[in-house]
C-alpha positions as CSV (number, residue, x, y, z in Angstrom):
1,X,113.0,114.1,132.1
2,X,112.7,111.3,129.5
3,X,116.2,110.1,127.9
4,X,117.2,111.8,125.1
5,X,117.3,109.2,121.8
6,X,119.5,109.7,118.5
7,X,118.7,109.6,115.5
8,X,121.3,109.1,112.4
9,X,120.0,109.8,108.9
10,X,122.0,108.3,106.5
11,X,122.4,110.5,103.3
12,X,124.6,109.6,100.0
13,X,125.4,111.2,97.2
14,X,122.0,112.6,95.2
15,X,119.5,112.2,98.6
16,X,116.3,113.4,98.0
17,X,115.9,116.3,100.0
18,X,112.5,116.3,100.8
19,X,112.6,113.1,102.1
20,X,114.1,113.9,105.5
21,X,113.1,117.6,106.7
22,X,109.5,116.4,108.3
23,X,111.8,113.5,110.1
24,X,114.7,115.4,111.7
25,X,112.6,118.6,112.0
26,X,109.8,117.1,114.1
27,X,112.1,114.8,116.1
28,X,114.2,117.5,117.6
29,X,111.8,120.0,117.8
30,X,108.9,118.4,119.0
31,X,110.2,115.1,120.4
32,X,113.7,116.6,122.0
33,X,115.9,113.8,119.7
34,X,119.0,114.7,118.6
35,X,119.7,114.2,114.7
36,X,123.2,113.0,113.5
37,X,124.0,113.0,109.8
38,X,125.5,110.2,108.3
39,X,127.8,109.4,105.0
40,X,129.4,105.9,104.0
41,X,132.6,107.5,104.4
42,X,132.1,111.1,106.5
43,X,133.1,112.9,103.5
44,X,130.1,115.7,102.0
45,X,127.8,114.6,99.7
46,X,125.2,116.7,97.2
47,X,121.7,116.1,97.3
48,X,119.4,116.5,94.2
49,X,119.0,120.2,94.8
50,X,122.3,120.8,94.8
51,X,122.6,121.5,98.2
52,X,125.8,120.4,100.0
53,X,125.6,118.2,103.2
54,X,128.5,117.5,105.4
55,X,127.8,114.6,107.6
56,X,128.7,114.6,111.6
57,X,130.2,111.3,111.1
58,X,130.7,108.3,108.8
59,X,128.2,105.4,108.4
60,X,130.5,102.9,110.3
61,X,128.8,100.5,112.8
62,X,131.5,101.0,114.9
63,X,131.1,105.0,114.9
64,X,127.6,104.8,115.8
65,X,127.0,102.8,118.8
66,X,124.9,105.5,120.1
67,X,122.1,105.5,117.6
68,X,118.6,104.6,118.7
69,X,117.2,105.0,115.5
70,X,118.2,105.4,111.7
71,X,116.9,106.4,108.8
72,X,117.7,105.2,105.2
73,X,117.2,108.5,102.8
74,X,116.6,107.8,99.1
75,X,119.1,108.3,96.4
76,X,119.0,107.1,92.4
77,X,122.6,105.9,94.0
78,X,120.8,102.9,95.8
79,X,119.8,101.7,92.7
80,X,122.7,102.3,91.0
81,X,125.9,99.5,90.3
82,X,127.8,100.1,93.5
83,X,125.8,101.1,95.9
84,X,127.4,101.7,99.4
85,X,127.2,99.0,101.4
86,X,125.8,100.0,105.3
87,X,124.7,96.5,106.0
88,X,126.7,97.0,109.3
89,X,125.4,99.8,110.4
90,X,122.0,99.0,109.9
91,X,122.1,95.5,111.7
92,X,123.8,97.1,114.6
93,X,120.8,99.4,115.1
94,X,118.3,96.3,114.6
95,X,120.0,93.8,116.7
96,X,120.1,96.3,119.9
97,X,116.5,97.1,119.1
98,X,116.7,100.4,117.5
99,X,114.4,101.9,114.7
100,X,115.9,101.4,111.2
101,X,113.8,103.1,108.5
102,X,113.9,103.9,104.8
103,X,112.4,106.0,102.3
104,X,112.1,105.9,98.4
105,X,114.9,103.6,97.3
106,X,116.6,103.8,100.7
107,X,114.1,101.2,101.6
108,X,116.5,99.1,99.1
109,X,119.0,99.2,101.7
110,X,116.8,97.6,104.3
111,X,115.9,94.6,101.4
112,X,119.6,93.9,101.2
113,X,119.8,93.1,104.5
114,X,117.1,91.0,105.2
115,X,115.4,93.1,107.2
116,X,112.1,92.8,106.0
117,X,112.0,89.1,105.9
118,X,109.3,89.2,108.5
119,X,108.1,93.1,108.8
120,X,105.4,94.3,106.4
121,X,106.5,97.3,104.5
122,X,106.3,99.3,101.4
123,X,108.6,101.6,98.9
124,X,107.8,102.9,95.4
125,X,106.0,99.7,94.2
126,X,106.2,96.0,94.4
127,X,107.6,96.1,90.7
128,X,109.7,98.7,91.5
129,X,111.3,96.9,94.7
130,X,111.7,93.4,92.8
131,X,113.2,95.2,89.9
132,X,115.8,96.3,91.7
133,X,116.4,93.3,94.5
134,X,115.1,90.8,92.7
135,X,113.5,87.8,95.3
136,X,114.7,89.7,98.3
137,X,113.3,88.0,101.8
138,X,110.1,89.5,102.5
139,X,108.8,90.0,99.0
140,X,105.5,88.3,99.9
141,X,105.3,91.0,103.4
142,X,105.1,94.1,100.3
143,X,102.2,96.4,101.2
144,X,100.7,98.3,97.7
145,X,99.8,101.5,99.7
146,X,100.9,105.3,99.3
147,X,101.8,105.8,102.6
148,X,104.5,104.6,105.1
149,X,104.3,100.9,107.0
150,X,105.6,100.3,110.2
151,X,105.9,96.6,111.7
152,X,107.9,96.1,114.8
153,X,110.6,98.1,114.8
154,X,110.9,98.5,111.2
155,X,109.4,101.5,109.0
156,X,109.4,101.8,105.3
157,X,108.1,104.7,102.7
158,X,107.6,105.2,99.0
159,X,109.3,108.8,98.3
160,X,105.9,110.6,97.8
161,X,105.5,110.1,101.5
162,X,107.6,112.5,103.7
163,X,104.7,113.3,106.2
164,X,103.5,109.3,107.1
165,X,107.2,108.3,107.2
166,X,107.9,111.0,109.6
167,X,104.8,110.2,111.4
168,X,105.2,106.1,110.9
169,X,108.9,106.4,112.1
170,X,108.4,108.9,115.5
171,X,105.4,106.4,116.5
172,X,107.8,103.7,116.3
173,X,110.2,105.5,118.3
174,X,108.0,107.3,120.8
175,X,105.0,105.1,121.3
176,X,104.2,106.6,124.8
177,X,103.9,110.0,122.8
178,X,100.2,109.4,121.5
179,X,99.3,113.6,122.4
180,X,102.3,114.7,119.8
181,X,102.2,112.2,117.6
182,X,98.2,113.0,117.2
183,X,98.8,116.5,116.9
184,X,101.4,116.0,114.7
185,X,99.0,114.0,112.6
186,X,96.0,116.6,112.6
187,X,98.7,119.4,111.6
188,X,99.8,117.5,108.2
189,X,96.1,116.3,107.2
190,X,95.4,120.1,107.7
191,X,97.5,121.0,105.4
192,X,96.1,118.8,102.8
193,X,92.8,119.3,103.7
194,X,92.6,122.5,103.0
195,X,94.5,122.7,99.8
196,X,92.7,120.5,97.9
């Protein structure tokens, strides 16, 4: 029986809600993780639907030793004045070699750190990204595509793409997976495929 890996999501206040429920859904059902909500300071936090979440723990690195993976969900907070700061947490994860991901303006998070000084990766447009970190290491790695990047170890999304940044992100964590990851694949397209 493979290890079982962990997976923190990192919500704050006004998270996007469709941005994770592909992720966390797929991860534990199809992949056996186990999913751990995070908030900067463990205390509940509201996403855009209104919906209250309260976290398992806080975003401390030091609470958290156990992740194997994180995720970055979006929020109009990232963007905002103050946003938190989880540059510990997210370095932790990176420097033992874990999976740190972000969606939307969660991917702002990852810019602040540095951590896509040398990884390709995307977010809601290369305007959008500079306008908001201004010369951040890596600006010259930006991919202009609608779907999510992965480059090492490190995955980014723009916020209209759920589906690839669960599918970018479990490939990255499960690259021995190829069956489920494929299937996993050929269910979303499906869905598209069909629709339009």
């Amino acid at each position: 029986m493979p290890e079982q890996k962990t997976i923190g999501f990192l919500f704050i206040e006004g998270f996007a809600d469709w941005e994770y429920g592909l992720l966390a859904a797929s991860a534990v059902e199809w992949f056996g993780a186990r999913a751990v909500s995070l908030a900067p300071d463990g205390k509940p936090v509201t996403g855009i639907s209104g919906f209250r979440l309260t976290p398992d723990r806080s975003a401390e690195a030091d609470e958290n030793n156990d992740l194997d993976a994180i995720a970055v969900i979006g929020s109009d907070e990232w963007v905002g004045k103050a946003p938190p700061d989880v540059a510990g947490l997210l370095n932790a994860v990176a420097s033992r070699g874990g999976v740190v991901g972000g969606i939307c303006a969660g991917t702002l998070a990852l810019a602040r750190v540095g951590l896509f000084e040398k990884a390709r990766h995307t977010s809601n447009g290369r305007d959008w990204i500079n306008g908001h970190e201004a010369g951040y290491a890596g600006d010259s790695n930006y991919q202009d595509v609608p779907h999510a990047v992965a480059d090492g170890k490190i995955v980014s999304a723009p916020g209209s793409g759920p589906g690839t940044f669960a599918l970018a992100f479990l490939k990255t964590l499960y690259p021995e997976r190829g069956n489920d990851l494929a299937q996993m694949r050929t269910l979303f397209a499906k869905e598209y495929a069909e629709a339009s």
